[in-house]
Structure formats: C-alpha cells, structure tokens
C-alpha positions as CSV (number, residue, x, y, z in Angstrom):
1,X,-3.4,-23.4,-17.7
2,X,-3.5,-21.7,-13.6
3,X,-5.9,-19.7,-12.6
4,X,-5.7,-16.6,-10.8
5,X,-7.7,-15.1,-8.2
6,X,-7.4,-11.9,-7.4
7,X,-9.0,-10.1,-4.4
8,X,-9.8,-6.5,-5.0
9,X,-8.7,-7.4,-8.3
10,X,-11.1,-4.0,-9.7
11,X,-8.9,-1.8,-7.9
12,X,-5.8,0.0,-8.8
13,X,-3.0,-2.3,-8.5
14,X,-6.0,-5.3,-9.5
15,X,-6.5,-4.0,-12.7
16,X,-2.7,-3.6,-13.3
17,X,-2.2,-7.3,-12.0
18,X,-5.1,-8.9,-13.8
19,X,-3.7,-7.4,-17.1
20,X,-0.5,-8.4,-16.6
21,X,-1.1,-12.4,-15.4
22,X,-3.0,-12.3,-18.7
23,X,-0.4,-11.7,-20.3
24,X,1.4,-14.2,-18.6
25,X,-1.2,-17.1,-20.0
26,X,-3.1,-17.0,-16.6
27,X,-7.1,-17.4,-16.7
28,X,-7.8,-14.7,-14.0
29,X,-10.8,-14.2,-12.0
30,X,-11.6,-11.2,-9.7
31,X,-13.8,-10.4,-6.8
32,X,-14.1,-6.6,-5.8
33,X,-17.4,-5.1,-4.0
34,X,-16.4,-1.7,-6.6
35,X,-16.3,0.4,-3.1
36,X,-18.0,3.8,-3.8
37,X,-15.2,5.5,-2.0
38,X,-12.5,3.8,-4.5
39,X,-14.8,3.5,-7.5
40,X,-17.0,6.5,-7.3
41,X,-19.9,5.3,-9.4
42,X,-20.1,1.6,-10.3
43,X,-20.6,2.9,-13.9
44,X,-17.6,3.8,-13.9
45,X,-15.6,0.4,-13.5
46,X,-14.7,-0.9,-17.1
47,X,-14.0,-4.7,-16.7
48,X,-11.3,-6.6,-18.7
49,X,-12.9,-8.6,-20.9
50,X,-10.4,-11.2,-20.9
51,X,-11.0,-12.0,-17.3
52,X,-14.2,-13.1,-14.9
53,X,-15.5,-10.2,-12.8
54,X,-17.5,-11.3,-10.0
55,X,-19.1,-8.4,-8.0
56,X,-19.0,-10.0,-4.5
57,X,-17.5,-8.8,-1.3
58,X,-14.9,-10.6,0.7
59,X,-16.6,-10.5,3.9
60,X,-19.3,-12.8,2.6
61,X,-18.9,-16.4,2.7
62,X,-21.3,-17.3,-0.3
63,X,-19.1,-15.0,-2.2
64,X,-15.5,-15.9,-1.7
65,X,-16.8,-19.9,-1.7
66,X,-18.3,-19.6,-5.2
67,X,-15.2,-17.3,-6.1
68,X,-12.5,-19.6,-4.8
69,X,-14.0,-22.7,-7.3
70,X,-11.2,-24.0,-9.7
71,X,-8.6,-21.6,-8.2
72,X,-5.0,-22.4,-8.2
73,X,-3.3,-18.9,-7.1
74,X,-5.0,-16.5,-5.1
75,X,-3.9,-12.9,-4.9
76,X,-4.8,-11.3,-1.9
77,X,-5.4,-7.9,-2.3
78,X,-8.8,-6.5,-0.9
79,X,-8.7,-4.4,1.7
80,X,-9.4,-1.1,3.7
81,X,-6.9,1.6,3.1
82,X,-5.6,4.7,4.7
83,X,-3.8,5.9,7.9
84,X,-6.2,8.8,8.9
85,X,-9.2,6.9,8.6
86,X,-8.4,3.7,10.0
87,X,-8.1,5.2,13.5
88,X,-12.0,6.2,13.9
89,X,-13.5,3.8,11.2
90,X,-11.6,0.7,13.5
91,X,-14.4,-2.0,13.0
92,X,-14.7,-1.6,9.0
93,X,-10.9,-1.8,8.9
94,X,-10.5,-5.0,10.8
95,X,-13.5,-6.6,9.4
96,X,-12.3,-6.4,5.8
97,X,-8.8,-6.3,6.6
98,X,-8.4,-9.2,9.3
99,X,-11.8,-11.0,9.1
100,X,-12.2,-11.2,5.6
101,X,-8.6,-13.0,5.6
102,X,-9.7,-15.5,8.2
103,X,-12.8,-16.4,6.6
104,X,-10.5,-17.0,3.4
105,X,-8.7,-19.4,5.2
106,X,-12.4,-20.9,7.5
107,X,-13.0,-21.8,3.6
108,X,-9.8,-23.1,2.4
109,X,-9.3,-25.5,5.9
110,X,-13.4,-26.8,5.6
111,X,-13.9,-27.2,1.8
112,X,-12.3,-28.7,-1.3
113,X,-10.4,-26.5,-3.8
114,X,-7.3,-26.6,-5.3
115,X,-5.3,-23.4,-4.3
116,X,-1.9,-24.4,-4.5
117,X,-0.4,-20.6,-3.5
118,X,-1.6,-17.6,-1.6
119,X,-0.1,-14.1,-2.3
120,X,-0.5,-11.6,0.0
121,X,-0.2,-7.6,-0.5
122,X,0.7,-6.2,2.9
123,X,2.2,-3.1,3.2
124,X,5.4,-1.1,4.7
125,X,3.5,0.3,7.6
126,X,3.8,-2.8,9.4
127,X,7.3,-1.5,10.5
128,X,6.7,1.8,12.2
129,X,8.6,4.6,11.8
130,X,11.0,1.0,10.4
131,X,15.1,1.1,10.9
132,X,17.6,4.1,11.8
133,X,21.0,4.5,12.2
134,X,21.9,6.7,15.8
135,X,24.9,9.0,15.4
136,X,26.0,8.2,19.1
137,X,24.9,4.4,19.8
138,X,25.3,3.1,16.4
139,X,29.9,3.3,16.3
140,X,29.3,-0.3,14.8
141,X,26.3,0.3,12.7
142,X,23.7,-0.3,15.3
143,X,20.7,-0.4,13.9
144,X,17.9,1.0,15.8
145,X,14.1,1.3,16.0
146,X,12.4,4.3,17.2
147,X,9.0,4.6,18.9
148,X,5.9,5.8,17.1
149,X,5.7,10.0,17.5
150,X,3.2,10.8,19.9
151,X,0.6,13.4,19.5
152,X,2.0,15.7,21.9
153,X,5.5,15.1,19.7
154,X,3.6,16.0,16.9
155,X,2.0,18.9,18.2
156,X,5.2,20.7,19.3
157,X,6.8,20.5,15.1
158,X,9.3,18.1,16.8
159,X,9.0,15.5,14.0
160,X,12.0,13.4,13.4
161,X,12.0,10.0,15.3
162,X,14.8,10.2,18.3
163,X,17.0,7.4,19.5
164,X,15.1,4.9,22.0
165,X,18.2,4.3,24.3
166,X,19.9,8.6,24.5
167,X,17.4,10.0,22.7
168,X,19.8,11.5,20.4
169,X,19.4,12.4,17.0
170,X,19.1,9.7,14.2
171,X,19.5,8.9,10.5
172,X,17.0,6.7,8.7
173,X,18.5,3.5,6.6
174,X,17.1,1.2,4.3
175,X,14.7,-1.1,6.3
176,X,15.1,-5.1,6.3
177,X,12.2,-7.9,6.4
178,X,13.5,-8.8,9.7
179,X,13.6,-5.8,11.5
180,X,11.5,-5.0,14.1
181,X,8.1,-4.4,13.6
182,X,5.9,-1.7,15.2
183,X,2.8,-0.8,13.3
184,X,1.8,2.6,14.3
185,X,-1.8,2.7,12.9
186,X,-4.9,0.6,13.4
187,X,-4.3,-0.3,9.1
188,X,-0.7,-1.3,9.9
189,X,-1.8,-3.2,13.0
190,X,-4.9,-4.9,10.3
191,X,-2.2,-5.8,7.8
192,X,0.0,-7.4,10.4
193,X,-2.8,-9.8,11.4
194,X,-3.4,-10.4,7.8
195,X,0.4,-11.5,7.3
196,X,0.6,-13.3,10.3
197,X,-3.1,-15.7,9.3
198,X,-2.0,-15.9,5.8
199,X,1.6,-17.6,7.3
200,X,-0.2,-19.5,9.8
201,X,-3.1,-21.1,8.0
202,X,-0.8,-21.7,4.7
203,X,1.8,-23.3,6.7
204,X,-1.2,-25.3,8.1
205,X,-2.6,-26.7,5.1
206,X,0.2,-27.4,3.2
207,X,0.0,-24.1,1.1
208,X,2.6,-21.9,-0.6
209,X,2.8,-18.5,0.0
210,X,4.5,-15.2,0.1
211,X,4.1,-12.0,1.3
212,X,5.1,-8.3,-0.7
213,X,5.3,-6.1,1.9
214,X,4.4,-2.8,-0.6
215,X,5.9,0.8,-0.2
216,X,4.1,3.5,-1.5
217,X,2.5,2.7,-5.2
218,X,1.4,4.5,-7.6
219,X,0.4,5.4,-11.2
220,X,-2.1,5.8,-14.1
221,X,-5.4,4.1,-12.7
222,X,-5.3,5.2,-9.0
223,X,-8.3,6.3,-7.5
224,X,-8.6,10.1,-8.2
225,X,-11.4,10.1,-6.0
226,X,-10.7,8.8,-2.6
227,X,-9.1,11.3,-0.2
228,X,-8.0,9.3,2.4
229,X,-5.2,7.4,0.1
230,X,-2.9,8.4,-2.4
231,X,-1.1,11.7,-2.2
232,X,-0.5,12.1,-5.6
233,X,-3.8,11.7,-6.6
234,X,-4.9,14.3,-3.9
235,X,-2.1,16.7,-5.5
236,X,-3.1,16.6,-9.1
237,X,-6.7,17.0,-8.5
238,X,-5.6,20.7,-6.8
239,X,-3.4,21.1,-9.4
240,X,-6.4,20.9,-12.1
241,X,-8.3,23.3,-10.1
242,X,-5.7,25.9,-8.8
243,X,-5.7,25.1,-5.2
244,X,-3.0,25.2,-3.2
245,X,-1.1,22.5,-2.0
246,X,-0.2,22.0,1.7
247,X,2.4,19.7,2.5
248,X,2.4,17.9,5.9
249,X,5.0,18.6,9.0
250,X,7.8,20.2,7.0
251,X,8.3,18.6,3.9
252,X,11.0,17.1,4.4
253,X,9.3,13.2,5.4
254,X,10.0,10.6,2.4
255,X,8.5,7.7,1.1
256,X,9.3,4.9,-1.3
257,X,7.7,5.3,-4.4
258,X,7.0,2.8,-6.4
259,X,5.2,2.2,-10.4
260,X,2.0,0.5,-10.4
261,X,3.9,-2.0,-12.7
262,X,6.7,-3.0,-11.3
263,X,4.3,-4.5,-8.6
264,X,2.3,-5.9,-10.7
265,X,5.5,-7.6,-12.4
266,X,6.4,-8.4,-9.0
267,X,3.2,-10.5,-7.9
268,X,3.5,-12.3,-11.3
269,X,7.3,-13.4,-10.8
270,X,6.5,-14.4,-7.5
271,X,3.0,-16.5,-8.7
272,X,5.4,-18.3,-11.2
273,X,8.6,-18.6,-8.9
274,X,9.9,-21.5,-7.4
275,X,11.3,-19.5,-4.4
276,X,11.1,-21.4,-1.1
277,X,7.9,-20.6,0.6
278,X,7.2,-18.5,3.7
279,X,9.0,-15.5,2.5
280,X,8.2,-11.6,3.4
281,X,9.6,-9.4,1.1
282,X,9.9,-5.4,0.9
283,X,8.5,-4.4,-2.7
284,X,9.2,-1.0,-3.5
285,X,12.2,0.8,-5.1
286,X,14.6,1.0,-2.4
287,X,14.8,5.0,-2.5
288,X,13.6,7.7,-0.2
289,X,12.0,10.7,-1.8
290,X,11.0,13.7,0.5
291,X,7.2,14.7,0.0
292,X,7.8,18.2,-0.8
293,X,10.2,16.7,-4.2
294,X,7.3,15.0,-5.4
295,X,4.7,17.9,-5.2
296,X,7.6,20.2,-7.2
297,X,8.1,17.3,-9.5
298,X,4.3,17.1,-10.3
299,X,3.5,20.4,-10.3
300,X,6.8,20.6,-13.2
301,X,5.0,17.3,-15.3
302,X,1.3,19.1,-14.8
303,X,2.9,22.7,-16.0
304,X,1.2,24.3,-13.0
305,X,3.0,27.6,-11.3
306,X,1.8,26.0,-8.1
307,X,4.0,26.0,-5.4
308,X,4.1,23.4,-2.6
309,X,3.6,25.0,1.1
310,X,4.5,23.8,4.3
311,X,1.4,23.5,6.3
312,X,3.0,22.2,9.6
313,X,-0.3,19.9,9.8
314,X,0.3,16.4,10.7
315,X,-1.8,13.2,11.1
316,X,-1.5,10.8,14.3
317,X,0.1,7.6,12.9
318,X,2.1,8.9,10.1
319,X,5.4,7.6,10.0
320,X,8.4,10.2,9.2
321,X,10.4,8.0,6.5
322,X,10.5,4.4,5.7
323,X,12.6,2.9,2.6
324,X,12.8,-0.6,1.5
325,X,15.8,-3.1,1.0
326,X,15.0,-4.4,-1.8
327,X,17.8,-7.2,-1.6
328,X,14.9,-10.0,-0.9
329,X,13.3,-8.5,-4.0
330,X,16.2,-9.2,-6.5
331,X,17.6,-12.5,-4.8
332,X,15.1,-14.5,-4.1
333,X,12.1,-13.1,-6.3
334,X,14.4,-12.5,-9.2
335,X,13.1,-8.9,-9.7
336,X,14.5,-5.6,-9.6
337,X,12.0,-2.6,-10.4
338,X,12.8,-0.9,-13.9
339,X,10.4,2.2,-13.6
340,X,12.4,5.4,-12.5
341,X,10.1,8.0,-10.4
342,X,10.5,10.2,-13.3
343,X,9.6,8.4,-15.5
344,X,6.5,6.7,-13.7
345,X,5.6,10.1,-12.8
346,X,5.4,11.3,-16.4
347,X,3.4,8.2,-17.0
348,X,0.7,9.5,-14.6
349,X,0.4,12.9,-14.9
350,X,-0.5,11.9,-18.7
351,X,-2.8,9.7,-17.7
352,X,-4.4,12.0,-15.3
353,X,-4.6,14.7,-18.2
354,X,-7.5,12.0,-19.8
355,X,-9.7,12.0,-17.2
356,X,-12.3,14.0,-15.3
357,X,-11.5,16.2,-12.9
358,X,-12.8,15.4,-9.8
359,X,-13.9,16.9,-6.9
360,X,-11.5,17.8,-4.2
361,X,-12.0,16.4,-0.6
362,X,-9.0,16.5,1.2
363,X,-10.7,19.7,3.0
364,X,-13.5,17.1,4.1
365,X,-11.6,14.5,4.9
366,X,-9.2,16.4,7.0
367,X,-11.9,18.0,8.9
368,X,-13.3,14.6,9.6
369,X,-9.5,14.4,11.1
370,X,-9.4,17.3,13.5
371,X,-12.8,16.6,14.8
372,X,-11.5,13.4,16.0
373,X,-8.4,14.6,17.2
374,X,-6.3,12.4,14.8
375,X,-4.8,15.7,13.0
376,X,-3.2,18.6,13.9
C-alpha cells in the first residue's frame, strides 16, 4: 500500500485531498503548521482520523525530515497565499513558498527515503494577465501576451490588457501550458520558483513528478476567515451580515472556477497515472466567469436582496482574466472536471449555511492595501 504525503494537507484543498487518497487505498500523512490566518483557532481543526496529522511547519528541517520517513508520494501543497499581501509581506512569502521547497529537496538529495513522485500545486498566476487574441495582429490567430497593468493603468479605470506590438484592443483566449509566462505578483513569481526547483531537483534525482497549475478553487471547507484569499468566502460572510458587496474595477474581470473536488480527483489521477513525467498542466474548468456573475449567483443560492456594486477599486497585481486549456488535463491526466459552477456553488453556499459567521475583514485588509499603495 503508497503512502501519501501531503504538505498543507489541513488546509482546504488538503483536507479534500487527504479524504479522497483514502479513498483511493492510500495511507496518508499530513504536515500543516494550522496558520492562524487560515485556521483561526487551532481548536478549530478537526483531523481525519484515518490519516497521520503531524503539526510541523515546512520551513523546519527536523519537521519535514521526520515527516518525509516511509513516504512514497508527496503532495506539495503548503504555501503562502494571496496577491495583495504578497507584495509587502515579500520575505514570509518566499520563505514558505520558495525556501521551504528547496529545503524539501536539501532533504530528498542528502538523506534516504523512498519518494518515488512529487506533486506540485502551483497556480494560474504564473502566466500574467496569460494569452489573448489581438483583433488587428492576430488575421492568423496570433496569439499574444500582454504586459502586466501598471498602477498608473489602473488608476485611470483603463483596465483591459492592450496589445504589446499596436496597442490595440484584444480578446482573451483559453491559455496553454506553454505559453508565455509573466507572473505579475511577488506569489506568482514564489510559485514559479517552486515549479521550476520541483522540475529541477526531480529530474536530478531520478524522481517523478508533475505540476497542476490551479485556477481559481473553491468550495465547502475554505477558509471563511482569511481575507486576503478567496472571494467567495469574503462574499458570503457580507452576505450573512448585510454588508454590501463591492466588486473590483468594473465587474466585468473573470476567473476560472473550479470545485474543490475535481482537484482533489485531479492530484489523485495524477498520483496513480502512468503519464510521462515532467508535465505542467492547467487544472481548472476551462471557462471564464465575470466576477460580478458569481456575486449575483451567490447572493441568488444565499437568498440575499444584496446587490453587487462596482467599486472601481483595484489591487496592483491583479490580472484582468485568465482561463485554462484544459486539453493537458483530459489527455494526458485522463480527467475532465464533472462539477458545474452551479452546482459547486450550491454545494457551498449549503455548507456555508452550517457554520459560524465570522468576522468580516476585507475592510482591514484592504486598508492594509492603500496604506501601502498596492490598492486603489
């Protein structure tokens, strides 16, 4: 029987991922440092009894060497989230994000163990504003890549991305695994240098591995109480307490959503997949929803009279839209996700109607923005 590993395995998509490589026939183990920002208080963490729960950080060498003993697979999920904050909290971000993941490997090349594969979670900010198509340079589909928005950009309400060679108008298209990438924020830069150690110190020492590059998850089980991540989670809290709900630059950016399970399916076919090794690939649902959609659709599943304004606030290092070809995802992984945004967002909003309601922060955590000039 494998074992499982999983980094940050307490968190969110951890705790959907342990579950499921249970299911699977895995014995899993997981490491998580149950952040106070993620966890608000450690009491509240219920661990799965079927698996190991060893509270230990990733940035700690006795920790990850103890945790790593009789591990086939290793998940690697820990890490430092959020745009916003990543830009002023710099050295926290890079040494759980980047340092953390060399130390992984400072143990894996100096000891003995018997990790066979290492999965990495990386994320769809590693692209930039990713892949557009420009109405006048693109006659034969020419696929271009816009630079980040600047501040002064952002501060006029000039949001969409323009062409880099006339500066014309463009159209945003479904973004491949080898297209150019641009990371716009110090946590896209962080996740970069993850992928980039976990490819090089795999290929090194004779290791498997892949990389999911996620798009935006999320579900029942996200943190309700970090403000820095997870818009939905920051909506249905002002939902429950009849606050407004200000949308960002006009509405109209988009994500790809994508249900906490389908990821965690996701990691599982690629643990037990025999695809060739090496391989980056986009794991999300392939679809572009605007922001302003999924506050109307919540505010619908929560029964709340809310409605959604446009705030014309923005955040330096936000991207404008980025969705995933998932072609990679059903080719070569086997999986396509099954989980409609309707229906995931049902599943949510139901599971949010169980808990606590906590306290809103976004107001804090934006002021901590403006004060440092990240957000406008």
């Amino acid at each position: 029987m494998k074992s499982m590993l999983i980094t940050g395995g307490a968190g969110f998509i951890g705790t959907h991922l342990a579950a499921e490589a249970i299911k699977a026939g895995y014995v899993v183990k997981i490491i998580d440092n149950l952040s106070p920002q993620i966890h608000g208080t450690e009491a509240s963490y219920k661990p799965n009894p079927e698996a190991e729960f060893v509270k230990g950080d990733v940035t700690s060498r006795q920790d990850m060497q103890n945790s790593l003993d009789g591990v086939d697979i290793v998940v690697h999920l820990a890490a430092e989230t959020g745009t916003g904050q990543s830009m002023y909290e710099i050295e926290r971000y890079y040494g759980v994000n980047v340092q953390a993941t060399a130390l992984l490997f400072d143990i894996l090349a100096n000891h003995r163990h018997r990790v066979s594969k290492v999965i990495l979670a990386s994320s769809r900010s590693v692209y930039g504003e990713g892949a557009y198509l420009c109405r006048n340079c693109s006659a034969e589909g020419k696929r271009c890549f816009p630079s980040p928005r600047s501040p002064e950009q952002l501060a006029s309400h000039d949001w969409e991305p323009r062409c880099t060679t006339c500066q014309g108008t463009v159209t945003p298209t479904a973004t491949r695994e080898d297209d150019k990438l641009a990371p716009a924020s110090i946590y896209a830069a962080t996740k970069l240098a993850q992928e980039d150690l976990v490819r090089i110190g795999c290929s090194s020492l004779g290791i498997s591995h892949a990389i999911l590059r996620f798009q935006n998850v999320y579900g029942e089980g996200q943190s309700l109480s970090n403000p820095y991540t997870g818009i939905l989670s920051i909506f249905s809290t002002r939902i429950r307490l009849g606050l407004p709900l200000p949308i960002f630059e006009d509405g109209h950016e988009t994500r790809d959503f994508v249900h906490v399970q389908d990821i965690a399916n996701a990691v599982i076919r690629c643990a037990e997949g025999e695809m060739p090794s090496g391989h980056v690939v986009n794991a999300g649902m392939g679809k572009p929803t605007s922001i302003m959609a999924v506050a109307q659709l919540l505010c619908r599943l929560m029964d709340s009279s809310i409605e959604p304004h446009v705030s014309a606030q923005y955040r330096v290092g936000d991207i404008r839209h980025n969705f995933a070809d998932i072609s990679r995802l059903q080719n070569i992984v086997g999986f396509t996700p099954e989980v409609s945004l309707e229906q995931g967002m049902a599943r949510f909003c139901q599971w949010v109607s169980t808990q606590p309601v906590p306290q809103d922060l976004l107001d804090k955590a934006n002021a901590e923005l403006k004060a440092r000039k990240m957000m406008g």
